[in-house]
Biopython code that builds the backbone (N, CA, C, O; Angstrom):
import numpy as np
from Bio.PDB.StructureBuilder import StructureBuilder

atoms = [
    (1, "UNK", "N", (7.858, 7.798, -39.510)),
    (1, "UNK", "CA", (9.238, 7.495, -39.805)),
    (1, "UNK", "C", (9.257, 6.515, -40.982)),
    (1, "UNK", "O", (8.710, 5.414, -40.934)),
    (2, "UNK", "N", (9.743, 6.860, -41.754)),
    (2, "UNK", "CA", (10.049, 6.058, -43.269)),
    (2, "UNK", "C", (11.164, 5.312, -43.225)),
    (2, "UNK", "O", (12.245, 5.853, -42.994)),
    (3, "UNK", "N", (11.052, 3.825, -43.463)),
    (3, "UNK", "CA", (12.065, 3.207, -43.498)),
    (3, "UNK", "C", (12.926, 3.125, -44.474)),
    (3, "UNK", "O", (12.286, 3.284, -45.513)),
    (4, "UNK", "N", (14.410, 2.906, -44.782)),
    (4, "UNK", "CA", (15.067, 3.590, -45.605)),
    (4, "UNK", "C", (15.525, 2.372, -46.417)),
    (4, "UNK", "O", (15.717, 1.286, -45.870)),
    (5, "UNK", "N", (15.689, 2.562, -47.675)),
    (5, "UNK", "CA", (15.198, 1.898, -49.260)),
    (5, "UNK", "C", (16.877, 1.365, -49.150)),
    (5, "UNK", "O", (17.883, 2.061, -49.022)),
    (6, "UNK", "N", (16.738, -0.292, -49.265)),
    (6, "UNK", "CA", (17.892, -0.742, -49.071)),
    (6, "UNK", "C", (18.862, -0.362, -50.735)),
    (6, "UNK", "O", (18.451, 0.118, -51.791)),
    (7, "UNK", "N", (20.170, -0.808, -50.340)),
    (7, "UNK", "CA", (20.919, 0.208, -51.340)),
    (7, "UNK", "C", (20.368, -0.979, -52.947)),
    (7, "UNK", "O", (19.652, -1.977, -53.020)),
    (8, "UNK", "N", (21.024, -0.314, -53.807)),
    (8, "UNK", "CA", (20.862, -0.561, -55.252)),
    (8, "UNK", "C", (21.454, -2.083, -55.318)),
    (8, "UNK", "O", (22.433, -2.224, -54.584)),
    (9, "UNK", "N", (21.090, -3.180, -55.998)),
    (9, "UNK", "CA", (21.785, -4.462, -56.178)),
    (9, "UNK", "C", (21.745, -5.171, -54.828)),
    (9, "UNK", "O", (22.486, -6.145, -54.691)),
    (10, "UNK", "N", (20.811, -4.721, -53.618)),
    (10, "UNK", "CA", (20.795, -5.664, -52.695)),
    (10, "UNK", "C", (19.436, -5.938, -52.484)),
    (10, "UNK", "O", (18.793, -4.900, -52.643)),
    (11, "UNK", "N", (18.517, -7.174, -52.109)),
    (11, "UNK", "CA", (17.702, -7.705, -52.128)),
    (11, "UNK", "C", (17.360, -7.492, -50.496)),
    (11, "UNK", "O", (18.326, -7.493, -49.733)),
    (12, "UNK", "N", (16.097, -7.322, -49.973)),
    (12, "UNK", "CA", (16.224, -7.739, -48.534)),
    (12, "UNK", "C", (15.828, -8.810, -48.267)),
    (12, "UNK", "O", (15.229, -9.628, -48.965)),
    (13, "UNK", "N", (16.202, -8.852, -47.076)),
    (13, "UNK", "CA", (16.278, -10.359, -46.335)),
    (13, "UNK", "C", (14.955, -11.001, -46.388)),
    (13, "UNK", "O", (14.000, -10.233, -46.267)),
    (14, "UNK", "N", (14.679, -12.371, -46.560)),
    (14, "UNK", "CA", (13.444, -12.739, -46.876)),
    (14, "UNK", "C", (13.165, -13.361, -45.255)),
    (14, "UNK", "O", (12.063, -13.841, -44.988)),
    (15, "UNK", "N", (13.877, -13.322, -44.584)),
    (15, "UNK", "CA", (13.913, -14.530, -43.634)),
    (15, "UNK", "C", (14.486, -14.502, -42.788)),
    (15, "UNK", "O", (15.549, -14.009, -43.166)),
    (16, "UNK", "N", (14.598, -14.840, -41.104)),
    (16, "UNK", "CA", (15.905, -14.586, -40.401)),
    (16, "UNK", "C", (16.214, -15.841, -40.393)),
    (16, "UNK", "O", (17.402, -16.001, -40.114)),
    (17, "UNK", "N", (15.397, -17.215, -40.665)),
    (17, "UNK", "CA", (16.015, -18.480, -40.153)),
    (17, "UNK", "C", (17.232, -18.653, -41.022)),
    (17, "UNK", "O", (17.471, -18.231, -42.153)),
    (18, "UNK", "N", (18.048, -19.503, -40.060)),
    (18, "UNK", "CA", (19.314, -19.687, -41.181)),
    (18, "UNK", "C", (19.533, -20.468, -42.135)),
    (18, "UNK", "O", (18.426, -21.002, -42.068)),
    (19, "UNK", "N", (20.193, -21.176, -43.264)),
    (19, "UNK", "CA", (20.309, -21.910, -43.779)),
    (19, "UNK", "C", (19.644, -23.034, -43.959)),
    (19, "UNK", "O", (19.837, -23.330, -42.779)),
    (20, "UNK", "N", (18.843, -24.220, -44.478)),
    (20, "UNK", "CA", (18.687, -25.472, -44.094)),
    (20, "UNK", "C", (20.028, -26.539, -43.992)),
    (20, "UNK", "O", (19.979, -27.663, -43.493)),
    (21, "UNK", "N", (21.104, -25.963, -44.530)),
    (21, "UNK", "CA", (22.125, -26.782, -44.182)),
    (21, "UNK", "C", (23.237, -26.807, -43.042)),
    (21, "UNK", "O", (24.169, -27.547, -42.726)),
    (22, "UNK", "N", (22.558, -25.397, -42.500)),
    (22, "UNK", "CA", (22.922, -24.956, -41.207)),
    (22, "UNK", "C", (22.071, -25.672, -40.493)),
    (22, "UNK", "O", (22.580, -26.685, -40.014)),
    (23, "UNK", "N", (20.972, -25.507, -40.257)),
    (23, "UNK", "CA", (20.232, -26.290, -39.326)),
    (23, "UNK", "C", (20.431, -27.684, -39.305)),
    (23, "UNK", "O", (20.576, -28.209, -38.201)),
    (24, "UNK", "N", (20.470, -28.500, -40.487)),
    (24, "UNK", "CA", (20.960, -30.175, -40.465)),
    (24, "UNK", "C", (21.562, -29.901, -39.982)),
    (24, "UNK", "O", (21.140, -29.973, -38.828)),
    (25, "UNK", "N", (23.155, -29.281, -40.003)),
    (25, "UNK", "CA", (24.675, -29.585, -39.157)),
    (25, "UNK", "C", (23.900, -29.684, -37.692)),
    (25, "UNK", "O", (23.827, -30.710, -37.017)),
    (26, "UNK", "N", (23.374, -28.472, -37.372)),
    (26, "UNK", "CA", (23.240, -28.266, -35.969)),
    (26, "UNK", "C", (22.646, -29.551, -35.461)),
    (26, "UNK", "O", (23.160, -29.790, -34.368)),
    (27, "UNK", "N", (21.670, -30.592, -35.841)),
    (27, "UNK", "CA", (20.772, -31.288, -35.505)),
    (27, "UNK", "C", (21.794, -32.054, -35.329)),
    (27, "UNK", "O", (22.169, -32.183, -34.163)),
    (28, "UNK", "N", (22.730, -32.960, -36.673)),
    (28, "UNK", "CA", (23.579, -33.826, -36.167)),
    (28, "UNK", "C", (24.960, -33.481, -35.496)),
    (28, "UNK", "O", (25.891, -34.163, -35.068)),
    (29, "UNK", "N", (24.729, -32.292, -35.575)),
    (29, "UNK", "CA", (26.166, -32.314, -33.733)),
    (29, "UNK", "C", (25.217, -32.785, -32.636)),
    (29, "UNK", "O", (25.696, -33.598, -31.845)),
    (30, "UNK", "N", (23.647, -32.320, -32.413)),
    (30, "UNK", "CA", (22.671, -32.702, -30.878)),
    (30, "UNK", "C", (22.966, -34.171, -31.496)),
    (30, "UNK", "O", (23.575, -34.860, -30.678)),
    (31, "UNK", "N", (22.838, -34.493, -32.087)),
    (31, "UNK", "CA", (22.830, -36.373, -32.306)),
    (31, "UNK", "C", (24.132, -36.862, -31.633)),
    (31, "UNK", "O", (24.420, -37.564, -30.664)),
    (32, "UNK", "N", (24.840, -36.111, -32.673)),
    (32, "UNK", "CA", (26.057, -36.624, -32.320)),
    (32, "UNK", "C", (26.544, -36.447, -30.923)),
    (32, "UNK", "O", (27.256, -37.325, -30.435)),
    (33, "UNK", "N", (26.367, -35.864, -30.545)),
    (33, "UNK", "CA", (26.464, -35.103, -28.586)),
    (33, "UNK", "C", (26.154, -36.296, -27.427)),
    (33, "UNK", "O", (26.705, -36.811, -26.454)),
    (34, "UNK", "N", (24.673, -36.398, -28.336)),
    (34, "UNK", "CA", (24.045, -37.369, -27.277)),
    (34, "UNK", "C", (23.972, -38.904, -27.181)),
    (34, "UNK", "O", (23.586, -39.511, -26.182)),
    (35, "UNK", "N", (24.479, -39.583, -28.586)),
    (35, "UNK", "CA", (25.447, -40.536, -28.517)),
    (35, "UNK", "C", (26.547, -40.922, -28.037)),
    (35, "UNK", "O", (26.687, -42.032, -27.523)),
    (36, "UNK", "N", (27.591, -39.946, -28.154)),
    (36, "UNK", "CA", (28.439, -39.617, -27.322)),
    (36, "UNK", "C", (28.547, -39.627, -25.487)),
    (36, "UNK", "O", (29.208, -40.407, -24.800)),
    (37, "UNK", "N", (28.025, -38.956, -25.213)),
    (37, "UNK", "CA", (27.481, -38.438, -24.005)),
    (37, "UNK", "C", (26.774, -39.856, -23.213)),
    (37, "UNK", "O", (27.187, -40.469, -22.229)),
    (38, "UNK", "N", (25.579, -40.087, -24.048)),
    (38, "UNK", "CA", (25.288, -41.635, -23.581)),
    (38, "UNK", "C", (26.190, -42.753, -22.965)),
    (38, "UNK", "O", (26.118, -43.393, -21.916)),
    (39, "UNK", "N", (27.277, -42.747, -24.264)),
    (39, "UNK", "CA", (27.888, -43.893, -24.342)),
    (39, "UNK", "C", (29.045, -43.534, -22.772)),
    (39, "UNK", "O", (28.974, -44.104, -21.682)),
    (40, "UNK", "N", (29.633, -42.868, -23.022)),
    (40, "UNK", "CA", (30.862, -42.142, -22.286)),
    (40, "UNK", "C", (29.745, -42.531, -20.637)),
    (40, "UNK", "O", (30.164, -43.489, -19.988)),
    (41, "UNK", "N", (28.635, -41.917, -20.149)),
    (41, "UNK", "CA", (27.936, -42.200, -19.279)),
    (41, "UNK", "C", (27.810, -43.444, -18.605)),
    (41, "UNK", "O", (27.987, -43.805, -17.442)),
    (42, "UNK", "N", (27.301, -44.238, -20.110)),
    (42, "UNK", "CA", (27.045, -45.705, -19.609)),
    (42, "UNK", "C", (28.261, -46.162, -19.213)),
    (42, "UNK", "O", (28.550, -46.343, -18.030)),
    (43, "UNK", "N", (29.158, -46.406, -20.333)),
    (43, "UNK", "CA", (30.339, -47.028, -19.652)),
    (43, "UNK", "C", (31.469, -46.705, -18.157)),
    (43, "UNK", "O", (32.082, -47.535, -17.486)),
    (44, "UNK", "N", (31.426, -45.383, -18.030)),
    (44, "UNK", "CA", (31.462, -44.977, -17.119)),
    (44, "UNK", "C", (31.185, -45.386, -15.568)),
    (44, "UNK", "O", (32.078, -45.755, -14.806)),
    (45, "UNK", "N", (29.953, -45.275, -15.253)),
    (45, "UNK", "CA", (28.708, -46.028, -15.127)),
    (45, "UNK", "C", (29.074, -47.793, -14.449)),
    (45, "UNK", "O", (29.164, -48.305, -13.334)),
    (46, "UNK", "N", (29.182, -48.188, -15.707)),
    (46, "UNK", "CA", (29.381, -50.077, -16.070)),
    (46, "UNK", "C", (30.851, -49.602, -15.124)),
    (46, "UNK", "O", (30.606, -49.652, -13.919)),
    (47, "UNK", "N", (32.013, -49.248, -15.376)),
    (47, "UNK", "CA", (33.307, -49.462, -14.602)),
    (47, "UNK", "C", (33.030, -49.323, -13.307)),
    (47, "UNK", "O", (33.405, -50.116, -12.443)),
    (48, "UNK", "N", (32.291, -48.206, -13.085)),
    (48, "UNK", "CA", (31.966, -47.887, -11.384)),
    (48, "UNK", "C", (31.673, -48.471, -10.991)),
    (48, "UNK", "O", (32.359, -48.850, -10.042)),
    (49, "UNK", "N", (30.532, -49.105, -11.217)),
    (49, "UNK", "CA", (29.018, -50.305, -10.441)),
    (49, "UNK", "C", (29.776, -51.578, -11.362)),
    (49, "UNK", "O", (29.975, -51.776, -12.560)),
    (50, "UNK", "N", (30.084, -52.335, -10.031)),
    (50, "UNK", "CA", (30.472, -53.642, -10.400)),
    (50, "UNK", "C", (29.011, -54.771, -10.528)),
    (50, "UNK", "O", (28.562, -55.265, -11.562)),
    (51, "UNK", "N", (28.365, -54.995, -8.722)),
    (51, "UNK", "CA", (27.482, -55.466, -9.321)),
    (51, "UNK", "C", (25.712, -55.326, -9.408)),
    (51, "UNK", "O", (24.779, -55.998, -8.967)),
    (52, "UNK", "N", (25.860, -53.807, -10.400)),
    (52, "UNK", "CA", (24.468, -53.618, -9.968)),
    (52, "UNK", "C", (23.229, -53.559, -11.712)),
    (52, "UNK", "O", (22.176, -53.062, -12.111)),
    (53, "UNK", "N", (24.161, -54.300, -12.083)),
    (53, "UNK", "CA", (23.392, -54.882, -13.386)),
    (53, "UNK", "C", (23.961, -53.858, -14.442)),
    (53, "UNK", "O", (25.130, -53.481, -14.515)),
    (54, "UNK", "N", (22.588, -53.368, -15.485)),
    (54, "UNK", "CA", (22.805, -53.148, -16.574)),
    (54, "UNK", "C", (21.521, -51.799, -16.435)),
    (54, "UNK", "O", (21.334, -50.701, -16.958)),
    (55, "UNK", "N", (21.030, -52.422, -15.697)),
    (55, "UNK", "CA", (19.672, -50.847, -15.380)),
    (55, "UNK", "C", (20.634, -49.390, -14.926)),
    (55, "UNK", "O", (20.799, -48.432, -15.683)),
    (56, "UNK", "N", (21.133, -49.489, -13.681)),
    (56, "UNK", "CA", (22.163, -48.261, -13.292)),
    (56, "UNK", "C", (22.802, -47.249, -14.362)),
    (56, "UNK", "O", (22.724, -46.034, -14.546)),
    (57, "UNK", "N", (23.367, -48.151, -14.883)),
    (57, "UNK", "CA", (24.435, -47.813, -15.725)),
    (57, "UNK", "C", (23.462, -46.831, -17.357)),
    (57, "UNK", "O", (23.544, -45.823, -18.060)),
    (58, "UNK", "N", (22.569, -48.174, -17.123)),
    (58, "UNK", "CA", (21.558, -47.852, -18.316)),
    (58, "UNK", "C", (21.495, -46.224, -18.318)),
    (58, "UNK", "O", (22.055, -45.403, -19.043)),
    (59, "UNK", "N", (20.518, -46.064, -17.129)),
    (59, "UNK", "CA", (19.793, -44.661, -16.518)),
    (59, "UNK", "C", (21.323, -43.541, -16.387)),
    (59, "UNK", "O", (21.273, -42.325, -16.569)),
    (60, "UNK", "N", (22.202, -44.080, -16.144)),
    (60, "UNK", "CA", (22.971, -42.721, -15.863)),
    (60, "UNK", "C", (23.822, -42.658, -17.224)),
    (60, "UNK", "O", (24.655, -41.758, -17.329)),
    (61, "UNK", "N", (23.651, -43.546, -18.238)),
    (61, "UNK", "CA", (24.170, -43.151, -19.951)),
    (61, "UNK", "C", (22.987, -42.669, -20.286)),
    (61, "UNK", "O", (23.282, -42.224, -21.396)),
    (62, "UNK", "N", (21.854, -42.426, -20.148)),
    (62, "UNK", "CA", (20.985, -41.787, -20.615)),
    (62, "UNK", "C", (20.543, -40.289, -19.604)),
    (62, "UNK", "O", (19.796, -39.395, -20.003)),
    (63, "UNK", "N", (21.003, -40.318, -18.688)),
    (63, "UNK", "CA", (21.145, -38.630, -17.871)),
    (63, "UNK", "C", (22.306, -37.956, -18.999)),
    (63, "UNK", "O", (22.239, -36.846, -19.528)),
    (64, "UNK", "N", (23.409, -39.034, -19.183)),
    (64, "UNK", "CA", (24.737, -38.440, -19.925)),
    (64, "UNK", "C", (24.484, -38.041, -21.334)),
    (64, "UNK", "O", (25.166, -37.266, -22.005)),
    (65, "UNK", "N", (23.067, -38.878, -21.804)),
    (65, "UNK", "CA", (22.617, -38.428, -23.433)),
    (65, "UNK", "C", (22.086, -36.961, -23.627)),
    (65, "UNK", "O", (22.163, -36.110, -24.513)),
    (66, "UNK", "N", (21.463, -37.074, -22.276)),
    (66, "UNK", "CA", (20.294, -35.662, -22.002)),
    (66, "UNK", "C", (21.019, -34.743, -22.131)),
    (66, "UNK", "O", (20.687, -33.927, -22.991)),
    (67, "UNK", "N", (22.363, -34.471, -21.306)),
    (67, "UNK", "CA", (23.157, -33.506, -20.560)),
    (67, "UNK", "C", (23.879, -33.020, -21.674)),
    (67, "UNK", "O", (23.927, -31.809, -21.889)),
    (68, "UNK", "N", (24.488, -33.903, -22.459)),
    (68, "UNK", "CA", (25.330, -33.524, -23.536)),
    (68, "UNK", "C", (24.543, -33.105, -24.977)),
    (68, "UNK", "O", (24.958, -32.271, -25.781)),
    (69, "UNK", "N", (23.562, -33.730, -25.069)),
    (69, "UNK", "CA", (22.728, -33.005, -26.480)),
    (69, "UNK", "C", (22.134, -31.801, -26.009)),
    (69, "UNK", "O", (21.949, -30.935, -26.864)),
    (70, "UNK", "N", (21.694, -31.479, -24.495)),
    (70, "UNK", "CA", (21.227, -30.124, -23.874)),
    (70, "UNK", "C", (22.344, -29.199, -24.429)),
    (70, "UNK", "O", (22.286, -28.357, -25.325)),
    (71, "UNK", "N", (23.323, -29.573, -23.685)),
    (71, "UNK", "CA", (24.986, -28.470, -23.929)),
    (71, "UNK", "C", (24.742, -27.945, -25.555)),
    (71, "UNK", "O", (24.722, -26.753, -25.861)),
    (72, "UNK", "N", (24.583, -28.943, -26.417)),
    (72, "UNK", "CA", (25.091, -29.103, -27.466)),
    (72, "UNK", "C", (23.769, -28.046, -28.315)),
    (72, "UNK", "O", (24.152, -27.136, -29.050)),
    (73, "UNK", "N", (22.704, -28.223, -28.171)),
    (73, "UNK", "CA", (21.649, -27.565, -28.255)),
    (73, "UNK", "C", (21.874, -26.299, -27.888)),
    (73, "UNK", "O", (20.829, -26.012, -28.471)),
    (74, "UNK", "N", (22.212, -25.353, -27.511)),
    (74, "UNK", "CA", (22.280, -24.469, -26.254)),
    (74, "UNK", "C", (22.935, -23.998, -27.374)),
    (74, "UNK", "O", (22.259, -23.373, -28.191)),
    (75, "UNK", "N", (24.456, -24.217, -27.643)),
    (75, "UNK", "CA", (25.506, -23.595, -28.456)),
    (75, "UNK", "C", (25.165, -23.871, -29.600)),
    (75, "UNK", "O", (25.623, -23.024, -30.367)),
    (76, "UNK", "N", (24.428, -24.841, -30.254)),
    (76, "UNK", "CA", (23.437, -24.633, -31.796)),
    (76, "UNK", "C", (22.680, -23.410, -31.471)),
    (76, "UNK", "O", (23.404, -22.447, -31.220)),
    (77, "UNK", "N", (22.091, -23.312, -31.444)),
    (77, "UNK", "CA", (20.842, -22.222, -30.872)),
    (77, "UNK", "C", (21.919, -20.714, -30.951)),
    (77, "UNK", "O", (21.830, -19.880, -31.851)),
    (78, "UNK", "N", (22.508, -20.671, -30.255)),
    (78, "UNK", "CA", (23.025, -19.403, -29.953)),
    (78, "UNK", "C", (23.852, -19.233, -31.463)),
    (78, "UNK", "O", (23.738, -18.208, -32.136)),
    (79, "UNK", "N", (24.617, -20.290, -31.839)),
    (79, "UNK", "CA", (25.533, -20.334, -33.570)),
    (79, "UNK", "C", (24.667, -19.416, -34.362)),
    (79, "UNK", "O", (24.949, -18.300, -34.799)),
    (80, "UNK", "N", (23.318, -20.241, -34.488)),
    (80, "UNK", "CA", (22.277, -20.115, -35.434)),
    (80, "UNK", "C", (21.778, -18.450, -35.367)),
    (80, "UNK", "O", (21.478, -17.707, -36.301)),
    (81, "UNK", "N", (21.812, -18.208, -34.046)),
    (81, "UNK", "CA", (21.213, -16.971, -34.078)),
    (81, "UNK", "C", (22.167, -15.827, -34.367)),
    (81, "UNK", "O", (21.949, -14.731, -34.883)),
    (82, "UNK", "N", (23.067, -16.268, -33.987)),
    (82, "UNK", "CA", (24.402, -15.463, -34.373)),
    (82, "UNK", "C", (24.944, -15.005, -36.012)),
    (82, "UNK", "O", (25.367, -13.945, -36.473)),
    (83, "UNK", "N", (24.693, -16.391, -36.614)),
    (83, "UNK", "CA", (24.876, -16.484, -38.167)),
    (83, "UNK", "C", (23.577, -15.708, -38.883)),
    (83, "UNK", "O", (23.563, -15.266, -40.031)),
    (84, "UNK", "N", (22.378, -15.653, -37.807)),
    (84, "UNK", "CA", (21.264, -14.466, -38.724)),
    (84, "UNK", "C", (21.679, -13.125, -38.504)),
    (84, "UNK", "O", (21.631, -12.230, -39.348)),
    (85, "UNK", "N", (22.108, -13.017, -37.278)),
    (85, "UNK", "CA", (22.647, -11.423, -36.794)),
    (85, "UNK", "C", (23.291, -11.026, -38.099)),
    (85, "UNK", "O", (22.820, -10.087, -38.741)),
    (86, "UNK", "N", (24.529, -11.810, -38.596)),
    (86, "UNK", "CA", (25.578, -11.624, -39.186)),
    (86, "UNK", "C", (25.056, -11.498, -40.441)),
    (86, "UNK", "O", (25.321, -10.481, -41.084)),
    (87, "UNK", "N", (24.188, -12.562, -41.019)),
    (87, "UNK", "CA", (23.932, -12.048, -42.163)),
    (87, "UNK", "C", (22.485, -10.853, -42.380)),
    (87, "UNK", "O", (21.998, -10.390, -43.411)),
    (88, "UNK", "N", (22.157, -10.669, -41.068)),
    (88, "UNK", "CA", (21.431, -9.180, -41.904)),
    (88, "UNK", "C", (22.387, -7.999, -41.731)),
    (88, "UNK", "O", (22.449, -6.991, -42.434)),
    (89, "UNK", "N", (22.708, -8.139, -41.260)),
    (89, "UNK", "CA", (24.206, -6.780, -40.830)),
    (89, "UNK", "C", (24.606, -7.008, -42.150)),
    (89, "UNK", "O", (24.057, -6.256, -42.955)),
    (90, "UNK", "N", (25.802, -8.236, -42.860)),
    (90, "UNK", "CA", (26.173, -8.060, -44.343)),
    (90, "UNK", "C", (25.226, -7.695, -45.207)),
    (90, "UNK", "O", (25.812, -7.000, -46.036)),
    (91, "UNK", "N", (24.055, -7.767, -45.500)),
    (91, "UNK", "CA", (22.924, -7.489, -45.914)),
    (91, "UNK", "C", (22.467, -6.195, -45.969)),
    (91, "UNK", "O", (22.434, -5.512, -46.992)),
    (92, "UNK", "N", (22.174, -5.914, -45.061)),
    (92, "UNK", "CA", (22.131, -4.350, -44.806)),
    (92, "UNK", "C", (23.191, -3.469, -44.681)),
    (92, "UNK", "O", (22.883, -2.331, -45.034)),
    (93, "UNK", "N", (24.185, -3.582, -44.350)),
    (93, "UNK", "CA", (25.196, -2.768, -43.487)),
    (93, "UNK", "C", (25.301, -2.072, -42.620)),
    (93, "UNK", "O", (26.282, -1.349, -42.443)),
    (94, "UNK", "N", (24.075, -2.148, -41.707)),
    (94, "UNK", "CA", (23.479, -1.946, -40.793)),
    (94, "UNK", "C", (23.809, -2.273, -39.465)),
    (94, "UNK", "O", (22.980, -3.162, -39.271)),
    (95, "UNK", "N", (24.313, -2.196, -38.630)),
    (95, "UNK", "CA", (24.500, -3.038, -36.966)),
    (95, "UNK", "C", (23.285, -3.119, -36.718)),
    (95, "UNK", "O", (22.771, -4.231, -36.596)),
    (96, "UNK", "N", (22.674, -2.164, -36.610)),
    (96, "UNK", "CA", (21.284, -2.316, -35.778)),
    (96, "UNK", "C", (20.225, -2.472, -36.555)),
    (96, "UNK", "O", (19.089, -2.298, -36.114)),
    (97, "UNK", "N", (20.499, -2.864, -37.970)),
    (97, "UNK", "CA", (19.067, -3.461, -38.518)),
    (97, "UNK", "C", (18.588, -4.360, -37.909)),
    (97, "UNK", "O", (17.741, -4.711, -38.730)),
    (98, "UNK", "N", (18.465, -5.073, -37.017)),
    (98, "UNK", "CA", (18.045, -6.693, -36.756)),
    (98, "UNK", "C", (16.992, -5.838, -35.538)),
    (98, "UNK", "O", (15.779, -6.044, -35.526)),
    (99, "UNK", "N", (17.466, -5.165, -34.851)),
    (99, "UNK", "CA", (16.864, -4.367, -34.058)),
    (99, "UNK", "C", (15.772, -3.738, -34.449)),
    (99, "UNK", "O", (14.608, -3.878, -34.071)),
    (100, "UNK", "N", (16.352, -2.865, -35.425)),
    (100, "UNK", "CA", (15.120, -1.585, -35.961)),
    (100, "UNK", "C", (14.025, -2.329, -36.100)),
    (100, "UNK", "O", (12.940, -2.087, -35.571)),
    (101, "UNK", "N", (14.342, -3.466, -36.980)),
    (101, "UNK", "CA", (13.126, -4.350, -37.724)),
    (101, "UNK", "C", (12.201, -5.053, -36.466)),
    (101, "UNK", "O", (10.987, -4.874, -36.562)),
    (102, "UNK", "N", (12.588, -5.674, -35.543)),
    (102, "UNK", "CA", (11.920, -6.329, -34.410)),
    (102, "UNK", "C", (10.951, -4.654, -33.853)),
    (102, "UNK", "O", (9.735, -4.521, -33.715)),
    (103, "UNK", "N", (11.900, -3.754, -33.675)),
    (103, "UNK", "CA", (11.256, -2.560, -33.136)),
    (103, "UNK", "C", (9.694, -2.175, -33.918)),
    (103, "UNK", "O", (8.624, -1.864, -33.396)),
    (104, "UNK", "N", (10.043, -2.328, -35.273)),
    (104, "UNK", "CA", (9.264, -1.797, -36.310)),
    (104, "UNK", "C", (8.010, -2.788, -36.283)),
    (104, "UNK", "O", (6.839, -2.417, -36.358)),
    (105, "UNK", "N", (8.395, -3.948, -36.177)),
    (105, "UNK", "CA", (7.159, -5.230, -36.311)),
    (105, "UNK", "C", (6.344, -5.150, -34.813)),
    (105, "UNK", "O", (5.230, -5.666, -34.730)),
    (106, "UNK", "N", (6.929, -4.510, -33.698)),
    (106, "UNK", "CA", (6.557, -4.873, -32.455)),
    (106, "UNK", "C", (5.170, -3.049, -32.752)),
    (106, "UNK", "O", (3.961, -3.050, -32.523)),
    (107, "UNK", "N", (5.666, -2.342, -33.062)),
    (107, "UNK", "CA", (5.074, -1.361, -33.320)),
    (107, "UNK", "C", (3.594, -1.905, -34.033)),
    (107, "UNK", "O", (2.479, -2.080, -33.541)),
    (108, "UNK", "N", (4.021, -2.048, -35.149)),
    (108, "UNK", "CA", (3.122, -2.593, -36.014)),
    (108, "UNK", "C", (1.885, -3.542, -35.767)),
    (108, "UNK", "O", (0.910, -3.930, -36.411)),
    (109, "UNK", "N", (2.406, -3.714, -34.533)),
    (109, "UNK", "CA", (1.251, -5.073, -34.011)),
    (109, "UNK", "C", (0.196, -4.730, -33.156)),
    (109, "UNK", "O", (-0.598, -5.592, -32.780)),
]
sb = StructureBuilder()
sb.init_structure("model")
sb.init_model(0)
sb.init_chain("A")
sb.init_seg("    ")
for serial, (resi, resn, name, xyz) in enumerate(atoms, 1):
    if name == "N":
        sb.init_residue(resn, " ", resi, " ")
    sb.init_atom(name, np.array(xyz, "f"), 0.0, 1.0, " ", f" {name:<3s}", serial, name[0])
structure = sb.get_structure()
């Protein structure tokens, strides 16, 4: 089976990763998430527990850092993979190029 010669004036895809300025964003939304998330935790936390120091509160703004840069990670991840789908499809014009090609490399191996 011969794979078929992408059209005239289009280049193929060198790459599926996305952007590098896609990936920064993604990194500082997980930053930003888990700052967030922390803080919102701790204080939280500090209002509830009157008197059980600064450790409690500590540990459950940092479950709240975990939880929210996890979330936040999760829906980067899935963006990212989504925005490669999209651009080999514009690329190709293809739906199922992203497919063929995994098919073709898995063959190949």
């Amino acid at each position: 089976m011969t794979d078929p010669a992408p059209s005239p004036g289009h280049a193929p895809i060198d790459s599926a990763l996305p952007s590098t300025g896609a990936r920064v964003l993604a990194m500082v939304a997980i930053v930003v998430a888990g700052i967030c998330g922390g803080l919102i935790g701790y204080k939280v936390a500090q209002l509830s527990l009157t008197d059980e120091g600064d450790l409690i509160p500590g540990l459950i703004g940092l479950a709240g850092a975990a939880f929210a840069a996890g979330g936040v990670a999760v829906v980067s991840v899935l963006v990212l993979r989504a925005m490669g789908e999209w651009k080999t499809i514009v690329e190709t014009g293809d739906p199922a190029a992203a497919r063929k090609a995994q098919l073709d490399a898995k063959r190949r191996s």
